[in-house]
N, C-alpha and C positions, 0 to 999 in steps of 0.2 A: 173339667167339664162344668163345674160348680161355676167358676168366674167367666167361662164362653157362653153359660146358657144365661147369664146378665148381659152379657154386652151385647148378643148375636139377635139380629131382628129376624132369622130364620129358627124356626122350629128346628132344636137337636135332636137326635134318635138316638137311643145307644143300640147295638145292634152285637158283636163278636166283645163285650163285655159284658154282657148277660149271660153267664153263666148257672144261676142257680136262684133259689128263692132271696137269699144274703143279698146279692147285688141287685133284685127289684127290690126288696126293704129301702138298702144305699139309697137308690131311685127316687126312689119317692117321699122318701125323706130329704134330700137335699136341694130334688127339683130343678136337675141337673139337665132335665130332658122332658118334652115334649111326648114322647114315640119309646117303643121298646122294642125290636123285634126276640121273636123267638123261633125256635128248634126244636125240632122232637126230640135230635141225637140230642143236643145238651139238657136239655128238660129230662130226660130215661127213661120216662114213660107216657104215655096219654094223660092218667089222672095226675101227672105232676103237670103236666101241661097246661093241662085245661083248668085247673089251681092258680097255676100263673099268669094265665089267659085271664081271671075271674078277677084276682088280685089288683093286677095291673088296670084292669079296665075300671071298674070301683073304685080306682085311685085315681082315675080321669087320664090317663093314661092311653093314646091311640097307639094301639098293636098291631105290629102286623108281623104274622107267619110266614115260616118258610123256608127252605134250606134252597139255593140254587143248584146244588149237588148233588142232593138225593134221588134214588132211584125210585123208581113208580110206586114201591110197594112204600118209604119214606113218604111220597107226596100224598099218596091217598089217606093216611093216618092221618096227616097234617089236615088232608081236607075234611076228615071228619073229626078233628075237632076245631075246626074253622065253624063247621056244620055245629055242632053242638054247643059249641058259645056264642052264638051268633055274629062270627066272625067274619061272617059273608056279605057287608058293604062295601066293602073297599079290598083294592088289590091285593095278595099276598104274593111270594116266591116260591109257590109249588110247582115249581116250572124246570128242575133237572129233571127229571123224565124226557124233557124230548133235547137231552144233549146224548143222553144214548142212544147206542146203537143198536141196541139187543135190549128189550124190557122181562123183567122178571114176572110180571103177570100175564096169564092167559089172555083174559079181558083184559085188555090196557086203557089207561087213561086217557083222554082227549082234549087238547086244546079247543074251544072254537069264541073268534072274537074275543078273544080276553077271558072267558069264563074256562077253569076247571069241570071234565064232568067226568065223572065216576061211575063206572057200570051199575046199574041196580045189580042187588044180590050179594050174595060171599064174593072174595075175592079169591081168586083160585089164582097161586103160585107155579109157577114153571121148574119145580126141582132140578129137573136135569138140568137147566140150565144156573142154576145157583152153585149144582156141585161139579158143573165144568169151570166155575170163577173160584170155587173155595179152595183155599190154600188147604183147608183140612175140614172134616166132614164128623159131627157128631151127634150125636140124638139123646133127649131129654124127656122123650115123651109125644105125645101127640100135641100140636100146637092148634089154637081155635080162635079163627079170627071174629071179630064182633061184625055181627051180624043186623 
C-alpha cells in the first residue's frame, strides 16, 4: 500500500484492514492512505469507535462508516456515532438494514434520498424476533440503550 499510495493519482482507502487502533497508528504513519473506513463490529464498541473516528480524523484522515451487513440495530449505533463525531458530511455504509427482510427494531430505520434517519427516542428492540434468529438465548442483566 505504502508503494500504490506513491504512484496512484487516486486517493487509496483502506477499509477490511482496519482492524484495530495498531493498524490506524500503521496508517498514519506510513501514509499509506487517503480514507479509513470503519465498523462498529470490528471497533467492539461506540467509545472505541468514536476514538478512532477522533484519531483518524485529527490525523487528516477522510473516514467513512459503515458496515454493508449490519442489521438496523448495527446501523443506528453507527449513525449515532456518525452523529456524535461529526460524521455527517459525507456518505457512510449504514445501509444493511434495508438488505433485510425482517428488521430487529420496532421503530425502524429509514432511507430517504441518500440520508439515514433514525427514530427520535429509545430504540426499542423486537426480542421475539431476535430469539427466533438466535442459535442460543442467554441473559446478563438488563441492557440500556443510550438515549
Amino acid at each position: 500500500m505504502i508503494e500504490l499510495a506513491k504512484l496512484s493519482p487516486v486517493p487509496l482507502m483502506l477499509d477490511e484492514a482496519i482492524t484495530g487502533e495498531e493498524d490506524l497508528d500503521r496508517t498514519i504513519e506510513t501514509g499509506c492512505a487517503k480514507a479509513v473506513k470503519f465498523k462498529l463490529m470490528k471497533a467492539g464498541s461506540l467509545t472505541h469507535l468514536e476514538k478512532l473516528i477522533e484519531k483518524a480524523s485529527d490525523a487528516g484522515l477522510k473516514v467513512i462508516l459503515g458496515n454493508g451487513v449490519a442489521t438496523d440495530i448495527g446501523c443506528a449505533h453507527e449513525a449515532w456515532a456518525a452523529a456524535r463525531t461529526g460524521l455527517t458530511n459525507h456518505a457512510g455504509e449504514m445501509n444493511g438494514f434495508l438488505k433485510t427482510r425482517e428488521h430487529l427494531l420496532k421503530s425502524g430505520l429509514q432511507a430517504d434520498k441518500g440520508s439515514l434517519l433514525v427514530p427520535p427516542g429509545p430504540l426499542s428492540v423486537r426480542w421475539e424476533l431476535v430469539e427466533r434468529f438466535a442459535h442460543d438465548v442467554m441473559s446478563w442483566g438488563e441492557i440500556k440503550m443510550p438515549g
